[in-house]
N, CA, C and O atoms as a GROMACS GRO file, in nm:
protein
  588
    1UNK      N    1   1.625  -9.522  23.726
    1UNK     CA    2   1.637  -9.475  23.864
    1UNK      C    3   1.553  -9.561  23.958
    1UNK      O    4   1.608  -9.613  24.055
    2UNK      N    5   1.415  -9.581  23.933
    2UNK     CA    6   1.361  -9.684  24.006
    2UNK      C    7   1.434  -9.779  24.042
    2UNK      O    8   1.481  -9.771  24.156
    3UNK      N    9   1.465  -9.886  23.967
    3UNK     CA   10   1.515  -9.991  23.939
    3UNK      C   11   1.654 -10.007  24.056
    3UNK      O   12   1.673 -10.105  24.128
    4UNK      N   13   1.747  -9.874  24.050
    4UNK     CA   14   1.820  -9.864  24.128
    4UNK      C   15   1.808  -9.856  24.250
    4UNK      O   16   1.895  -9.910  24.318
    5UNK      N   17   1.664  -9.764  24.335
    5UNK     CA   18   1.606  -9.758  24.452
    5UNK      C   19   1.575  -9.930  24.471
    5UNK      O   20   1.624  -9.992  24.566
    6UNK      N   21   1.501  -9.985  24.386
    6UNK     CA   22   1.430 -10.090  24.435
    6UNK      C   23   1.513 -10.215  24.488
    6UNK      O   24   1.491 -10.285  24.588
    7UNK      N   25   1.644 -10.225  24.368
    7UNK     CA   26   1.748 -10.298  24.445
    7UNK      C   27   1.821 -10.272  24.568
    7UNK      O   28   1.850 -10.348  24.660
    8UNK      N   29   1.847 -10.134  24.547
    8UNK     CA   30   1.896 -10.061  24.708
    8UNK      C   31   1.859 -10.099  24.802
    8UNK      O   32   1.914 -10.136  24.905
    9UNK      N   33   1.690 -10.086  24.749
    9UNK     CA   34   1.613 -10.129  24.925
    9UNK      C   35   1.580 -10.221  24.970
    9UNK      O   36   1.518 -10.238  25.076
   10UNK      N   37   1.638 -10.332  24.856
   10UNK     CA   38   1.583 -10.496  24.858
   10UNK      C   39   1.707 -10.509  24.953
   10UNK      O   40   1.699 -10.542  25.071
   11UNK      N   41   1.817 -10.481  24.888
   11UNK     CA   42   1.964 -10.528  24.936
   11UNK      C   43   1.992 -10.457  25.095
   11UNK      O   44   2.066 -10.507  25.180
   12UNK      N   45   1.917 -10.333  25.109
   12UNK     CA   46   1.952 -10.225  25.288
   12UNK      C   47   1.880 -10.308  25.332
   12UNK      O   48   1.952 -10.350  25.422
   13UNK      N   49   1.753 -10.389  25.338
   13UNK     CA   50   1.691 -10.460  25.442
   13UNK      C   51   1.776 -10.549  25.533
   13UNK      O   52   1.755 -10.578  25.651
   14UNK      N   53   1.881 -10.588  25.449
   14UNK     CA   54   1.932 -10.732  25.516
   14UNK      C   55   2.046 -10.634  25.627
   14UNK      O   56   2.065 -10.656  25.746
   15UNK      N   57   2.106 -10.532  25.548
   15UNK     CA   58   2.189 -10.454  25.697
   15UNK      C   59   2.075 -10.386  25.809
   15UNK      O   60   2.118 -10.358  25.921
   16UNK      N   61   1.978 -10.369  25.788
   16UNK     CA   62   1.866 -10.299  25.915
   16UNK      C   63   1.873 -10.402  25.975
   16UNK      O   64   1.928 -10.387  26.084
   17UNK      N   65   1.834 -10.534  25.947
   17UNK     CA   66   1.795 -10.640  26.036
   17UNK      C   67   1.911 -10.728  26.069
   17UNK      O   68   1.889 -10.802  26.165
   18UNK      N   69   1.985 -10.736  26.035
   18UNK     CA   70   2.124 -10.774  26.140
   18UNK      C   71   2.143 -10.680  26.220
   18UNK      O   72   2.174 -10.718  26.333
   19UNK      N   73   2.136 -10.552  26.203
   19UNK     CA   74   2.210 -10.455  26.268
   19UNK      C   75   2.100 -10.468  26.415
   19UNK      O   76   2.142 -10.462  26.530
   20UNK      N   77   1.930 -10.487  26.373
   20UNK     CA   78   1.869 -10.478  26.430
   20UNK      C   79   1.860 -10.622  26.565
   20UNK      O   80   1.827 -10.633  26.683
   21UNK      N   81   1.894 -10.676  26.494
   21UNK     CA   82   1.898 -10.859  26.574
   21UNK      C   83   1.979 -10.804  26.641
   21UNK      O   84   1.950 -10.754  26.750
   22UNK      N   85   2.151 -10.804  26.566
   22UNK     CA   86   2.229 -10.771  26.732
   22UNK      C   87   2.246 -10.674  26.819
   22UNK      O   88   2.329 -10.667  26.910
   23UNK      N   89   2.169 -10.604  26.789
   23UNK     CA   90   2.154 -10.459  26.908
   23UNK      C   91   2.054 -10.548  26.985
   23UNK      O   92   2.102 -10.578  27.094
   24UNK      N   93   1.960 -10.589  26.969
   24UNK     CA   94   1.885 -10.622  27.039
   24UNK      C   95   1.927 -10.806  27.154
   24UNK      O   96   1.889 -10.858  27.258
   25UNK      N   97   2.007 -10.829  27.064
   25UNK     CA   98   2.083 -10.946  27.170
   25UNK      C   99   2.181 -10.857  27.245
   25UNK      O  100   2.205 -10.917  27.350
   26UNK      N  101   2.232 -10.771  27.242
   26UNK     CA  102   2.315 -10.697  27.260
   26UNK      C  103   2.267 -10.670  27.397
   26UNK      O  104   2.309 -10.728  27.497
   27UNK      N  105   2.147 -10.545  27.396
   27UNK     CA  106   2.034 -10.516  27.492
   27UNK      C  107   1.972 -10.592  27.611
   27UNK      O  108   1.952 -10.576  27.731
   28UNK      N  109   1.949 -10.699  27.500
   28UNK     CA  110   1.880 -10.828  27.599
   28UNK      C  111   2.008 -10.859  27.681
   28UNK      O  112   1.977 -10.850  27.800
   29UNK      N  113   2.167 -10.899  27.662
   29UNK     CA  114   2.260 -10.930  27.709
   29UNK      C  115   2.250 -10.846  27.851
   29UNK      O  116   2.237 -10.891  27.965
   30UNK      N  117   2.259 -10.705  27.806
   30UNK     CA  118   2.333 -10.567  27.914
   30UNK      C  119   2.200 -10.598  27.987
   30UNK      O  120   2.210 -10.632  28.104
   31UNK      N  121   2.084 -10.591  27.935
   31UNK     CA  122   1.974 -10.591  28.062
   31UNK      C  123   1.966 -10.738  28.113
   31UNK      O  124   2.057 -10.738  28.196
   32UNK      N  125   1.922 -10.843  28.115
   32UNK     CA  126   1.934 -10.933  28.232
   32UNK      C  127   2.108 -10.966  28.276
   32UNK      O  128   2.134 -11.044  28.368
   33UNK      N  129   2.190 -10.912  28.214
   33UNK     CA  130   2.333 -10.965  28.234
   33UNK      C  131   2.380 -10.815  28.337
   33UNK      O  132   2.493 -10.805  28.385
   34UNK      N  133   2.245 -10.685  28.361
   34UNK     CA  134   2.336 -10.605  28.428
   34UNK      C  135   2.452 -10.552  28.390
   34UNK      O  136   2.544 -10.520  28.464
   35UNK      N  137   2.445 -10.542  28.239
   35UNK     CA  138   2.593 -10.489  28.222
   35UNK      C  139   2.602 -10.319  28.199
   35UNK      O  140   2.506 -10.241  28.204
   36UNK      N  141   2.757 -10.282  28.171
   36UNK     CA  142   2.715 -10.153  28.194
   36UNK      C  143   2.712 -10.101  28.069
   36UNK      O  144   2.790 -10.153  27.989
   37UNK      N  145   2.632  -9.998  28.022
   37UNK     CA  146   2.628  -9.936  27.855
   37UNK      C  147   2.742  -9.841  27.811
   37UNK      O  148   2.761  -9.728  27.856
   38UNK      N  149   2.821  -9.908  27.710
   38UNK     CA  150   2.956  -9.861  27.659
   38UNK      C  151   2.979  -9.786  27.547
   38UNK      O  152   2.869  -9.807  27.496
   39UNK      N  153   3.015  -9.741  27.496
   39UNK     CA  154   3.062  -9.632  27.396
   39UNK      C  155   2.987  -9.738  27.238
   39UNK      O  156   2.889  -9.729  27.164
   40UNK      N  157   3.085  -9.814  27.249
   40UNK     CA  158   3.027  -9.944  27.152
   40UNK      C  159   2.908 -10.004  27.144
   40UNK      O  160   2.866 -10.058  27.041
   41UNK      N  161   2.823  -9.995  27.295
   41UNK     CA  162   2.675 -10.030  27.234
   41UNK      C  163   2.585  -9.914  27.174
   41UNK      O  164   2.489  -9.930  27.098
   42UNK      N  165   2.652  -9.742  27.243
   42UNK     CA  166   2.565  -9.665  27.156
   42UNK      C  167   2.595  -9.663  27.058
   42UNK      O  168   2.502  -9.646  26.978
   43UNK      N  169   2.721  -9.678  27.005
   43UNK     CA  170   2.692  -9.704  26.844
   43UNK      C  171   2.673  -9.745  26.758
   43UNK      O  172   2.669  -9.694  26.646
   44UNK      N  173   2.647  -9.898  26.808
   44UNK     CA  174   2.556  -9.993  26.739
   44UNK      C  175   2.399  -9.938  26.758
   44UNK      O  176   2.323 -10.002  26.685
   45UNK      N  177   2.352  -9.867  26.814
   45UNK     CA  178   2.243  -9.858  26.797
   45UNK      C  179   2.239  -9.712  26.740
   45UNK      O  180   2.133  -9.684  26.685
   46UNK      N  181   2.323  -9.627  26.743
   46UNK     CA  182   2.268  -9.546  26.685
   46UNK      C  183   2.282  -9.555  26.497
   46UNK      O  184   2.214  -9.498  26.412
   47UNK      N  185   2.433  -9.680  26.478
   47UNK     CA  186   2.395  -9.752  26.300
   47UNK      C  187   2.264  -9.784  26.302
   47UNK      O  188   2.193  -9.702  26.244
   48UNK      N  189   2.210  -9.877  26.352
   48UNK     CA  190   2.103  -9.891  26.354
   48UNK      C  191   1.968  -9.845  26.306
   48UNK      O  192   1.887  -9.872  26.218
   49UNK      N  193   1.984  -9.763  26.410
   49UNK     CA  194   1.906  -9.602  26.339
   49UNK      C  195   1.905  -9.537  26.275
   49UNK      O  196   1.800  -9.476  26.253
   50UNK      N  197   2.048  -9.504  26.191
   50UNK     CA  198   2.023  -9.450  26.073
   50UNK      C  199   2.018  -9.556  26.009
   50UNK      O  200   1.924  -9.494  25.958
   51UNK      N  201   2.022  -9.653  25.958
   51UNK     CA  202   2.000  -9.798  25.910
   51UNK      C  203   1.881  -9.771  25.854
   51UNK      O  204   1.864  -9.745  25.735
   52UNK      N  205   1.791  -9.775  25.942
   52UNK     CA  206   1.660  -9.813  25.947
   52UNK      C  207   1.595  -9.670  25.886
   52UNK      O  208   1.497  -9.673  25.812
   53UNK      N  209   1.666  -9.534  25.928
   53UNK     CA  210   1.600  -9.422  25.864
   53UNK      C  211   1.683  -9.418  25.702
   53UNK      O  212   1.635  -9.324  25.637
   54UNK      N  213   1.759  -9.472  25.646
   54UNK     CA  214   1.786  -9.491  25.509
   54UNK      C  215   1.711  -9.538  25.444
   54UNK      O  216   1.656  -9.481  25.350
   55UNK      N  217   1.679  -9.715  25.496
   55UNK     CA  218   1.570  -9.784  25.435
   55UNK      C  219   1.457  -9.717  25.412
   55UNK      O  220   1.413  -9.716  25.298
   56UNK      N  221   1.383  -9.642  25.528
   56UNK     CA  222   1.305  -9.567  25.521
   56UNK      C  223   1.233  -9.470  25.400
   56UNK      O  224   1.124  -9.472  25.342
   57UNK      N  225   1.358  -9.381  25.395
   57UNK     CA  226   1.386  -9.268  25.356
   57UNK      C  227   1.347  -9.320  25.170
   57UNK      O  228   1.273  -9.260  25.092
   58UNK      N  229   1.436  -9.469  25.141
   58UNK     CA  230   1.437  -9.493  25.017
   58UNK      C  231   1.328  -9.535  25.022
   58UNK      O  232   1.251  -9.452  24.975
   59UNK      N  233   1.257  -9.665  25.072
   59UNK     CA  234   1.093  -9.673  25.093
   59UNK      C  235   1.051  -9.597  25.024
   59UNK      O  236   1.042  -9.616  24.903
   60UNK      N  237   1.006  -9.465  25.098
   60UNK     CA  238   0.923  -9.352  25.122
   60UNK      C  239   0.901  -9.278  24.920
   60UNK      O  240   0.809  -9.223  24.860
   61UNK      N  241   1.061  -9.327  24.878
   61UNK     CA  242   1.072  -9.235  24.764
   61UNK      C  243   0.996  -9.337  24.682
   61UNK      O  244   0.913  -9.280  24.612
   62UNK      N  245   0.996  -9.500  24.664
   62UNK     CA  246   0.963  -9.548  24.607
   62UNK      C  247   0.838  -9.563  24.642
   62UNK      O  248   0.759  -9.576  24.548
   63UNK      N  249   0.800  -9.566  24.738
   63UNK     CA  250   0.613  -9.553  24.760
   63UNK      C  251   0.602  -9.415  24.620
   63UNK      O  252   0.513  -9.430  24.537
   64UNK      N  253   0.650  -9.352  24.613
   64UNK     CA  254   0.564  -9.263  24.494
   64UNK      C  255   0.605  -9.302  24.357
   64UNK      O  256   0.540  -9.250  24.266
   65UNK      N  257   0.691  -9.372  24.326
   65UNK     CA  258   0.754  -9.406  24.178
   65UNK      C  259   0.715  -9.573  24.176
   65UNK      O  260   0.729  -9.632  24.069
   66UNK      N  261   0.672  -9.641  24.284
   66UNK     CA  262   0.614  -9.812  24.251
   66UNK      C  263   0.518  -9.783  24.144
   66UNK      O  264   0.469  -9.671  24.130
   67UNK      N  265   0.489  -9.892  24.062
   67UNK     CA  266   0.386  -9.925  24.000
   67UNK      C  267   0.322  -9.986  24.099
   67UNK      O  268   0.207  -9.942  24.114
   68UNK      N  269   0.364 -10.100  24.199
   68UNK     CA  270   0.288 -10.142  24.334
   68UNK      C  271   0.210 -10.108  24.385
   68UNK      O  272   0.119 -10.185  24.416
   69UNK      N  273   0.206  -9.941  24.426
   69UNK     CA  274   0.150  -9.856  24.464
   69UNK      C  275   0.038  -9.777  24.359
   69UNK      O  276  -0.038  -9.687  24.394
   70UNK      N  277   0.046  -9.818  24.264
   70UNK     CA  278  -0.079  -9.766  24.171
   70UNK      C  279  -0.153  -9.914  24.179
   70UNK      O  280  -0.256  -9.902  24.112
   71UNK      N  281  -0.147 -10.046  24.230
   71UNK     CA  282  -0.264 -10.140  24.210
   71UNK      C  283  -0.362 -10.066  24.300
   71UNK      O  284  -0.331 -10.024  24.412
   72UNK      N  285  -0.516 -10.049  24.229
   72UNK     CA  286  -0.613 -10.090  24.305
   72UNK      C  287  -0.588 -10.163  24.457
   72UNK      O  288  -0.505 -10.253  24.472
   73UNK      N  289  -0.672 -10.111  24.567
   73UNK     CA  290  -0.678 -10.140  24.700
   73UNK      C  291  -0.716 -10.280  24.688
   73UNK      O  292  -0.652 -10.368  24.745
   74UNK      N  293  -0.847 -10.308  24.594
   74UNK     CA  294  -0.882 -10.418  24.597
   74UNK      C  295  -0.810 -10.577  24.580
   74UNK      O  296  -0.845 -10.681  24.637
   75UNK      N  297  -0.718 -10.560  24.498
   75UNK     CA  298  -0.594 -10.602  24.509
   75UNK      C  299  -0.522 -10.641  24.613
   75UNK      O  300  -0.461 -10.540  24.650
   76UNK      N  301  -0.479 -10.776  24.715
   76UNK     CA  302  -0.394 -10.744  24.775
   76UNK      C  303  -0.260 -10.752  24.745
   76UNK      O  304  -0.204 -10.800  24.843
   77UNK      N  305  -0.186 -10.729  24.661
   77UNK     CA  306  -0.076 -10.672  24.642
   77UNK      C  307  -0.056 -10.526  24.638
   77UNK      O  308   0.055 -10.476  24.663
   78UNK      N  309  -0.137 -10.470  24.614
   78UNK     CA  310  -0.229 -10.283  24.616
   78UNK      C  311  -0.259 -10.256  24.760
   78UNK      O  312  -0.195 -10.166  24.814
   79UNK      N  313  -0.350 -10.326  24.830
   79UNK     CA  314  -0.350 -10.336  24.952
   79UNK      C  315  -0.228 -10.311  25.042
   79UNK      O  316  -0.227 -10.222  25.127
   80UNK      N  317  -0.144 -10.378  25.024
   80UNK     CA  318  -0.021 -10.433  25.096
   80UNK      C  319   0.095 -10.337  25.087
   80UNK      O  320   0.141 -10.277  25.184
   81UNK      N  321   0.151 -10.325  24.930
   81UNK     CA  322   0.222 -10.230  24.911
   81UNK      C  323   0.176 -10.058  24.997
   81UNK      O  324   0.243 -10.000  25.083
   82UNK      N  325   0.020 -10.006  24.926
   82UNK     CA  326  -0.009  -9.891  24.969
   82UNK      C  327  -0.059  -9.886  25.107
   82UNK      O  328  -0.093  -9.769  25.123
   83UNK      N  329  -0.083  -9.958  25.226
   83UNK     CA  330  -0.122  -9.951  25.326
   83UNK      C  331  -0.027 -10.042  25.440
   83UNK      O  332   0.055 -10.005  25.523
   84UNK      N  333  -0.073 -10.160  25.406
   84UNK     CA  334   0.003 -10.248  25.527
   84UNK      C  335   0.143 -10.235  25.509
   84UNK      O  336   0.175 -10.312  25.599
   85UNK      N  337   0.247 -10.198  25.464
   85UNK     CA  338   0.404 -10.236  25.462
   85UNK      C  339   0.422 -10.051  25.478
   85UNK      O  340   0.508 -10.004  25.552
   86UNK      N  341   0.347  -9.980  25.414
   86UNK     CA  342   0.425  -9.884  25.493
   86UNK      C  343   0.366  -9.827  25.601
   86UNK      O  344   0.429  -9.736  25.655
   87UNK      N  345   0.270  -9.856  25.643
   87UNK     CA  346   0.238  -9.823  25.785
   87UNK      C  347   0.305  -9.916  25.884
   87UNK      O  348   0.335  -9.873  25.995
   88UNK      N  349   0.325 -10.015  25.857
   88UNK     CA  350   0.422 -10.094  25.979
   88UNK      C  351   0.538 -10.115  25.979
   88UNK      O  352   0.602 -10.200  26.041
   89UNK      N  353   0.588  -9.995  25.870
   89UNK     CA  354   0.748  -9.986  25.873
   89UNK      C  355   0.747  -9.886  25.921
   89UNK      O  356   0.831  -9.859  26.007
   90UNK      N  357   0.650  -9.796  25.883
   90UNK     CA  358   0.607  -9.643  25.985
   90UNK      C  359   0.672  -9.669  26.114
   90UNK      O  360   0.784  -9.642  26.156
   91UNK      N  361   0.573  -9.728  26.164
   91UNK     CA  362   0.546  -9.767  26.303
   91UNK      C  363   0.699  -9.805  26.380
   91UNK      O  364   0.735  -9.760  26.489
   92UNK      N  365   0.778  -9.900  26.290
   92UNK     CA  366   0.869  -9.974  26.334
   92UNK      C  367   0.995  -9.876  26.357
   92UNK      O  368   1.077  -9.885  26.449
   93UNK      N  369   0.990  -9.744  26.217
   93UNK     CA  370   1.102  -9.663  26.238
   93UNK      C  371   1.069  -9.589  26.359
   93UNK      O  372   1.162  -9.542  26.425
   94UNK      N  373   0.933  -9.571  26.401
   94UNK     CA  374   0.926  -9.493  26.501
   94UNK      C  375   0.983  -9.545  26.615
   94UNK      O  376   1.079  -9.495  26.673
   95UNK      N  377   0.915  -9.658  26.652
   95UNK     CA  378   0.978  -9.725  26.750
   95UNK      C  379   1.103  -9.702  26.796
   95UNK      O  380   1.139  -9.663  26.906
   96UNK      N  381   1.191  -9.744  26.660
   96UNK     CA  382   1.327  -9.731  26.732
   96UNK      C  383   1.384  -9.622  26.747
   96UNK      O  384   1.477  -9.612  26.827
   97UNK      N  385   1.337  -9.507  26.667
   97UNK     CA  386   1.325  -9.365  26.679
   97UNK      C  387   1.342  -9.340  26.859
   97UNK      O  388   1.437  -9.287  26.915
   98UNK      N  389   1.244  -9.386  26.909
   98UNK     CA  390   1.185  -9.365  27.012
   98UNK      C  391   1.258  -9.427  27.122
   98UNK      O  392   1.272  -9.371  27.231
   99UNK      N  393   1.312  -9.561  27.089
   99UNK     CA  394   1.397  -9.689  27.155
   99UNK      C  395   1.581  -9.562  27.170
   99UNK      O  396   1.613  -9.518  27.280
  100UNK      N  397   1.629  -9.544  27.097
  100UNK     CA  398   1.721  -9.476  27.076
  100UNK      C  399   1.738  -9.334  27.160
  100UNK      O  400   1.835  -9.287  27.219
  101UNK      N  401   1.613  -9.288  27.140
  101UNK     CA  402   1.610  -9.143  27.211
  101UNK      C  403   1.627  -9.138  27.370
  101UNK      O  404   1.707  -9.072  27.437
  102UNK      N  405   1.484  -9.265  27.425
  102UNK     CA  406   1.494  -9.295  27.554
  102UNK      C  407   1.587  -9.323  27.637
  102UNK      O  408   1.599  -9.299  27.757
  103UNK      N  409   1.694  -9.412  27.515
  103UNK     CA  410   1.772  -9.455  27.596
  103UNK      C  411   1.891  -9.338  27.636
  103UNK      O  412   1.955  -9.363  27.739
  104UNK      N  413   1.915  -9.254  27.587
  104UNK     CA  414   1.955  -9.158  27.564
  104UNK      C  415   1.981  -9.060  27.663
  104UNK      O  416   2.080  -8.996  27.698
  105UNK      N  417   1.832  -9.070  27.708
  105UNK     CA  418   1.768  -8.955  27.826
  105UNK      C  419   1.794  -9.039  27.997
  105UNK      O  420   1.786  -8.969  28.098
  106UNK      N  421   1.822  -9.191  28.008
  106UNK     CA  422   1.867  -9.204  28.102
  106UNK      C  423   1.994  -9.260  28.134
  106UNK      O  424   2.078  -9.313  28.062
  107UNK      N  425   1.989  -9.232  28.283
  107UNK     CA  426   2.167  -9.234  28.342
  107UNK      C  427   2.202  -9.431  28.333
  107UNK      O  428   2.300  -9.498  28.301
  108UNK      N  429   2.049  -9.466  28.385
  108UNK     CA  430   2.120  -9.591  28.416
  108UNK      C  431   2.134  -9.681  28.344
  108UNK      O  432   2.026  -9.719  28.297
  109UNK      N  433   2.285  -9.778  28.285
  109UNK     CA  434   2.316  -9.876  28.252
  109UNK      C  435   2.173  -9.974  28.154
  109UNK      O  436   2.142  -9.964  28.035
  110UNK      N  437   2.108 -10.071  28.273
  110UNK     CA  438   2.028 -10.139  28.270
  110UNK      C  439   1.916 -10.089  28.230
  110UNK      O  440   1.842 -10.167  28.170
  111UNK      N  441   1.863  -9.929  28.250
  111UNK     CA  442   1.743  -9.913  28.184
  111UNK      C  443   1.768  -9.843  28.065
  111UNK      O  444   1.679  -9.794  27.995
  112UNK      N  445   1.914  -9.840  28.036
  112UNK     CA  446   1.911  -9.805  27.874
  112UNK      C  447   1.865  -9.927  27.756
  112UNK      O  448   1.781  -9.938  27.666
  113UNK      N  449   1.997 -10.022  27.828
  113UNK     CA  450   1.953 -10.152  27.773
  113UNK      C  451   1.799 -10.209  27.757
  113UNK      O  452   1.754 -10.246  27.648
  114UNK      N  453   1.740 -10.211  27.859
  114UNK     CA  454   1.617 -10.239  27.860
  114UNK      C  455   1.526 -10.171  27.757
  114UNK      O  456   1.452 -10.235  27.681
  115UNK      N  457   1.535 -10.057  27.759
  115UNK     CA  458   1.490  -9.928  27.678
  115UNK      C  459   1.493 -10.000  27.512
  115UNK      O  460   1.397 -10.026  27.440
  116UNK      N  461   1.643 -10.019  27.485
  116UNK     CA  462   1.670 -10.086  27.339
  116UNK      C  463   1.595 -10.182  27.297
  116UNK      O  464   1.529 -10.187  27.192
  117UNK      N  465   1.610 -10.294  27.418
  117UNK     CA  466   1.582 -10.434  27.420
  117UNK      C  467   1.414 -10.428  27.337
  117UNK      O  468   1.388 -10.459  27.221
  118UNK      N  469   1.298 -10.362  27.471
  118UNK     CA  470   1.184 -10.322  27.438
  118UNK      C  471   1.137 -10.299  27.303
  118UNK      O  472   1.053 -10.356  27.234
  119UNK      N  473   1.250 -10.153  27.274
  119UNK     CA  474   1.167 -10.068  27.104
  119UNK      C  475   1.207 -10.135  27.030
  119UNK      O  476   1.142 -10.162  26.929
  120UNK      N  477   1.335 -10.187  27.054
  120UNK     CA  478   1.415 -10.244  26.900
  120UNK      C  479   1.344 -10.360  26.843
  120UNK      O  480   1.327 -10.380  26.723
  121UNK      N  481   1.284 -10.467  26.983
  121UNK     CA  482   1.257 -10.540  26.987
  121UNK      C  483   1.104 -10.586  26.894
  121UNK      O  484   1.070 -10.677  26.818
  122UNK      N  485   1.037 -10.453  26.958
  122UNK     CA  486   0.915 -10.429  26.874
  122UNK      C  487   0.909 -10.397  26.721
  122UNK      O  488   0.812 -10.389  26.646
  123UNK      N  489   1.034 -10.382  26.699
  123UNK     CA  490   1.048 -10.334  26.587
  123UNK      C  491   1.028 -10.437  26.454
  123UNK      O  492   0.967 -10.447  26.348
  124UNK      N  493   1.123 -10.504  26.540
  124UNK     CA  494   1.194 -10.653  26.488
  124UNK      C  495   1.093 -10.727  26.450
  124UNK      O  496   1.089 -10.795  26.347
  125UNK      N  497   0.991 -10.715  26.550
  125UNK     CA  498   0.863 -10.842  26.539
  125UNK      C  499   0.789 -10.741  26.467
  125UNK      O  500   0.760 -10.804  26.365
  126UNK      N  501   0.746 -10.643  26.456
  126UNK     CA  502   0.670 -10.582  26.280
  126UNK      C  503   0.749 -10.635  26.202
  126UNK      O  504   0.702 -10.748  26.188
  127UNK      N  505   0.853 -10.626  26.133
  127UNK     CA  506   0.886 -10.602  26.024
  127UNK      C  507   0.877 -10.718  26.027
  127UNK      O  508   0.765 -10.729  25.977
  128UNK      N  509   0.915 -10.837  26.052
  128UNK     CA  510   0.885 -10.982  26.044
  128UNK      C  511   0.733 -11.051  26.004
  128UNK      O  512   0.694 -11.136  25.924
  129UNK      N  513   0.665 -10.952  26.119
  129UNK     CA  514   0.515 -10.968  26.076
  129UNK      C  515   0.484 -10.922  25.902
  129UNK      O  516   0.440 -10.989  25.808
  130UNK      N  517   0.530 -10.774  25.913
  130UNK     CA  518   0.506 -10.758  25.786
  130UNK      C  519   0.568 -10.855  25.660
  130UNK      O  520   0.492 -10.880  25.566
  131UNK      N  521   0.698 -10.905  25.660
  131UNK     CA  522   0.761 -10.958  25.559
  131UNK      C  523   0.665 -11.117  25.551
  131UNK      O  524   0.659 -11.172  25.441
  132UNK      N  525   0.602 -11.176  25.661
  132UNK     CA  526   0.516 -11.290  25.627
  132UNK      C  527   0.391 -11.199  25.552
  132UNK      O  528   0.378 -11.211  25.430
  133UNK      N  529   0.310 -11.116  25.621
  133UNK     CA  530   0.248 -11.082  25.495
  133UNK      C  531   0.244 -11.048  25.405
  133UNK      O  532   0.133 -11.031  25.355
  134UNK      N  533   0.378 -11.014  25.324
  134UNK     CA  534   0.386 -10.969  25.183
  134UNK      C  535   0.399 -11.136  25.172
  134UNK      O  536   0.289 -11.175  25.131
  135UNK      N  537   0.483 -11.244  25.190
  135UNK     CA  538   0.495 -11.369  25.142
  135UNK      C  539   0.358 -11.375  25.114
  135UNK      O  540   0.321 -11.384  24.996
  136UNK      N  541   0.243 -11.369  25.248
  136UNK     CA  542   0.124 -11.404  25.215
  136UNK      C  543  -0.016 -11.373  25.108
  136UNK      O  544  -0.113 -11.438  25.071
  137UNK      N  545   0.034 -11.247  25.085
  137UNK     CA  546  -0.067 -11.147  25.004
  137UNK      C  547   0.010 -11.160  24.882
  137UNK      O  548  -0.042 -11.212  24.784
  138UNK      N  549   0.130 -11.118  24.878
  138UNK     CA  550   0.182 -11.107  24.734
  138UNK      C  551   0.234 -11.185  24.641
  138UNK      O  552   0.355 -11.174  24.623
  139UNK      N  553   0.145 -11.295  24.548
  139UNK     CA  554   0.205 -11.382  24.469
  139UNK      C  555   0.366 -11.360  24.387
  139UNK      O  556   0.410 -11.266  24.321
  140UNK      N  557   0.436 -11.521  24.435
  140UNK     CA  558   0.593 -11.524  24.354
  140UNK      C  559   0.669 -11.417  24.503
  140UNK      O  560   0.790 -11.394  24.505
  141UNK      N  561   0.586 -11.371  24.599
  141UNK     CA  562   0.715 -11.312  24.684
  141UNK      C  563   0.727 -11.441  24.800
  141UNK      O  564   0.649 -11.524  24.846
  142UNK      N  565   0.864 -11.408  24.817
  142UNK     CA  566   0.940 -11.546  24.957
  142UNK      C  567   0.978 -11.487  25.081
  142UNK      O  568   0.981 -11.366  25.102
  143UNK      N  569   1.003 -11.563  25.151
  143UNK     CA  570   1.070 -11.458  25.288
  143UNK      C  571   1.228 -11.424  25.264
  143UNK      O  572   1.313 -11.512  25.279
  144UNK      N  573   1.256 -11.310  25.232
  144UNK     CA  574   1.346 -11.304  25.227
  144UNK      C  575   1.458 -11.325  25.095
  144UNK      O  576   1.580 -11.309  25.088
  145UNK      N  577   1.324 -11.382  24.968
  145UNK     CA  578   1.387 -11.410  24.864
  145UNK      C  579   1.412 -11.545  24.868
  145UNK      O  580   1.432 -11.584  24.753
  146UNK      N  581   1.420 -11.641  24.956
  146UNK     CA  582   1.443 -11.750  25.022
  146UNK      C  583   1.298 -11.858  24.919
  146UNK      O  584   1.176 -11.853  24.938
  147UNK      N  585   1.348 -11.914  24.850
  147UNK     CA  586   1.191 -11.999  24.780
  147UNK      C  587   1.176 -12.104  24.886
  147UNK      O  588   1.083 -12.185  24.880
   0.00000   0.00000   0.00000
């Protein structure tokens, strides 16, 4: 069962972060391009969102079944796994949590977009941050699998 989560969640990363890139070119487009927000961009962002709350969700289960998560703190691969990667994926689901909702709550076009552009955006640059520091902390890992 592990084994099955762990590939799951190796393999859902790569749909969060496309999904996540083009909502957010998407965003960036409608807000300096003034465009107006269409049926089709909320639902790219709201895949998105559940996207990102799947990954999550499986994360979350494997934070308690990793062996990763039993290294020693001292360790940074222990470090990393139990603190830094899921607090700034925390952070990141919130974001768009948050990116999604806002946009939600207003009428206008451009400050929905904007709204996206912002959280999604923030999102994007954690998880990036984070994926260089697992390259960096965790011996034999690549960006992306990428040697």
């Amino acid at each position: 069962m592990y084994n099955i989560l762990k590939s799951a969640h190796s393999g859902w990363r790569y749909i969060v972060l496309i999904l996540l890139v083009v909502a957010v070119v998407n965003a960036l487009s409608g807000w300096l391009g003034k465009k107006s927000y269409t049926e089709g961009n909320r639902k790219l962002n709201v895949f998105t969102l559940i996207s990102a709350h799947i990954q999550f969700l499986i994360g979350l289960i494997l934070y308690f079944f990793s062996p990763l998560t039993k290294l020693p703190m001292s360790e940074p691969a222990g470090r990393y796994f139990k603190a830094e990667h899921a607090v700034i994926m925390l952070i990141a689901v919130v974001l768009i949590t948050i990116g999604n909702a806002r946009s939600k709550k207003v009428a206008d076009a451009v400050a929905k977009h904007r709204n996206i552009a912002v959280f999604f955006g923030l999102a994007v640059i954690l998880i990036v941050v984070a994926i260089f520091l697992m390259v960096k902390e965790v011996p034999g890992r690549s960006f992306f699998g990428i040697s």
